[in-house]
C-alpha positions in Angstrom: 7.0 86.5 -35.5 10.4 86.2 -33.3 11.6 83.4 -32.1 13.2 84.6 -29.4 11.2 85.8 -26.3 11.3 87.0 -23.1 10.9 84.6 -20.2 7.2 85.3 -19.6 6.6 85.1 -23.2 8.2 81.6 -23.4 6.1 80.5 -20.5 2.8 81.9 -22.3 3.5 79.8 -25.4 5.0 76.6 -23.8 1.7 76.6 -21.3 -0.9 76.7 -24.9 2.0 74.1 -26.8 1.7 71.9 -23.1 -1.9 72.1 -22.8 -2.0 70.7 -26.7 -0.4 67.5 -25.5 3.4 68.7 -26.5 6.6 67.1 -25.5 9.0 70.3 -24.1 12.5 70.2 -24.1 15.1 72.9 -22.7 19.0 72.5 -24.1 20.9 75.3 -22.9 24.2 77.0 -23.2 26.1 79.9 -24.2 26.6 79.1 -28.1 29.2 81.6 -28.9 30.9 81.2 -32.2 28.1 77.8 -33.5 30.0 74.7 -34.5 28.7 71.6 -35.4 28.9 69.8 -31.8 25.9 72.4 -31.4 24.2 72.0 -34.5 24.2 67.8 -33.3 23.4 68.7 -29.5 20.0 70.6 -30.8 19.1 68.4 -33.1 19.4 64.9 -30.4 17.5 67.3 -28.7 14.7 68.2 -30.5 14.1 64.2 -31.3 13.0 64.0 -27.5 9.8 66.5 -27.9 8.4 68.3 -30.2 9.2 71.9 -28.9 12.8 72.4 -28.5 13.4 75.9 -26.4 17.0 77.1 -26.2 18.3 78.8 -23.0 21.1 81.2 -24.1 23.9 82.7 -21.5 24.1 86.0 -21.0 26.9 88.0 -22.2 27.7 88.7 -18.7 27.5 85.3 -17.3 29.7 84.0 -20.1 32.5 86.2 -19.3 32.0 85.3 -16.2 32.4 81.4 -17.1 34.3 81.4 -20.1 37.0 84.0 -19.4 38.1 87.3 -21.2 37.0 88.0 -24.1 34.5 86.2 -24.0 31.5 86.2 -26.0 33.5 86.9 -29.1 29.3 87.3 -30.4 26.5 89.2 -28.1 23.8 87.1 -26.8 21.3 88.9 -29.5 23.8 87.8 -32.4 23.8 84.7 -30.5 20.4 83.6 -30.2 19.5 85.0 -33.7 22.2 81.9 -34.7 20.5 79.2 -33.1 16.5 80.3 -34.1 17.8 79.6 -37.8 18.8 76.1 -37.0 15.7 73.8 -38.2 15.6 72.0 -35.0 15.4 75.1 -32.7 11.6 76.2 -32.0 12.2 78.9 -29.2 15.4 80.8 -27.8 15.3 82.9 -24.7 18.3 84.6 -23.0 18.7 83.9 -19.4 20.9 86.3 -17.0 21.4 83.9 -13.7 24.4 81.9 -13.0 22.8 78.3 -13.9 19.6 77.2 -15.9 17.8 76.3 -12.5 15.5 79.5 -12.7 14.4 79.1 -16.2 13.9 75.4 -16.0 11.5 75.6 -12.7 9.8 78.7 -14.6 9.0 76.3 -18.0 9.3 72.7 -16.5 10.3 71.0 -19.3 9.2 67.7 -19.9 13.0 66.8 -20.4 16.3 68.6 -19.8 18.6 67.9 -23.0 22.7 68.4 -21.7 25.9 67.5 -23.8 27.6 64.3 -24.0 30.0 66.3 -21.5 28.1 65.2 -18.9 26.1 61.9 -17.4 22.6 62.2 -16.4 24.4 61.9 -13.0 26.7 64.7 -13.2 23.7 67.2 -14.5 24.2 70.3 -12.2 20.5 70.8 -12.5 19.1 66.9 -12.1 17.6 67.4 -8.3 15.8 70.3 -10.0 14.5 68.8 -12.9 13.1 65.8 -10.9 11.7 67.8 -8.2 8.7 68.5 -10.9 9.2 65.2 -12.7 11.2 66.1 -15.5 13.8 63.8 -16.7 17.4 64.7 -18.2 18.5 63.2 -21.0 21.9 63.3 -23.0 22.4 64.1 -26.5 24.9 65.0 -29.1 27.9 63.4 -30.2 31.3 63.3 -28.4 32.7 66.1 -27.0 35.0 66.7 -30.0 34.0 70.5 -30.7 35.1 73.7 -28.8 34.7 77.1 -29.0 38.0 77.5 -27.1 39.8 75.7 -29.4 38.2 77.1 -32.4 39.1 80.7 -30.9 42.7 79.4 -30.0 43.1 78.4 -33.5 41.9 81.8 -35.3 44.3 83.4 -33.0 47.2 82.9 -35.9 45.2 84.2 -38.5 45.6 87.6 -39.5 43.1 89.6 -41.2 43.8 92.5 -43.5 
């Protein structure tokens, strides 16, 4: 059985998991080239619920945010990744600009973000409230980067 599904999938499984008194989360994010500020993100936020569903960027939309050549991995590659870690339960690629869509689509129980932002700063808090969500912050420091990681492969050479 995949874990990673389609949008209307996700919604059939979260509704049965909802309707058995779980706790939903959403954490989201693009997840391209995994380090361990991601593997501590999803694991803070799968200790708020007991379903922890992953929103994964497009490959399109992370170009779009992250710059060229960007995703070094596709979003498939991607969100096969993150269904190994322990504390994922369900991954689903998302093609729009922002998690709003997907978030008023599963209405989690609570929105899991990065220790990047404050629950104040969450792009998406006026969205997650309008249902009665709540956002939460999780993770350690924002130590880790993919950026930097890249920057720093880029004097390696490989034969």
């Amino acid at each position: 059985m995949s874990l990673i599904l389609t949008r209307e999938e996700l919604s059939e499984r979260i509704a049965v998991a909802r309707a058995s008194g779980a706790r939903i989360v959403l954490a989201n994010g693009c997840f391209d080239v995994l380090h361990v500020g991601h593997v501590r993100y999803l694991a803070g936020a799968r200790k708020l619920g007991d379903i922890l569903v992953v929103g994964i960027n497009s490959d399109e939309q992370v170009a779009i945010q992250k710059g060229a050549g960007r995703p070094v991995l596709p979003a498939t590659e991607r969100a096969e990744i993150v269904t190994a870690l322990e504390s994922v339960t369900y991954v689903t690629i998302f093609e729009e600009p922002t998690v709003e869509q997907l978030l008023l689509a599963l209405k989690p129980d609570v929105h899991a973000k990065g220790t990047d932002y404050t629950t104040e700063s969450v792009p998406e808090r006026d969205v997650v409230r309008s249902y009665g969500g709540e956002v939460a912050i999780v993770g350690d420091p924002k130590d880790h980067s993919t950026t930097e990681i890249i920057a720093r492969l880029g004097g390696v050479t490989v034969d």
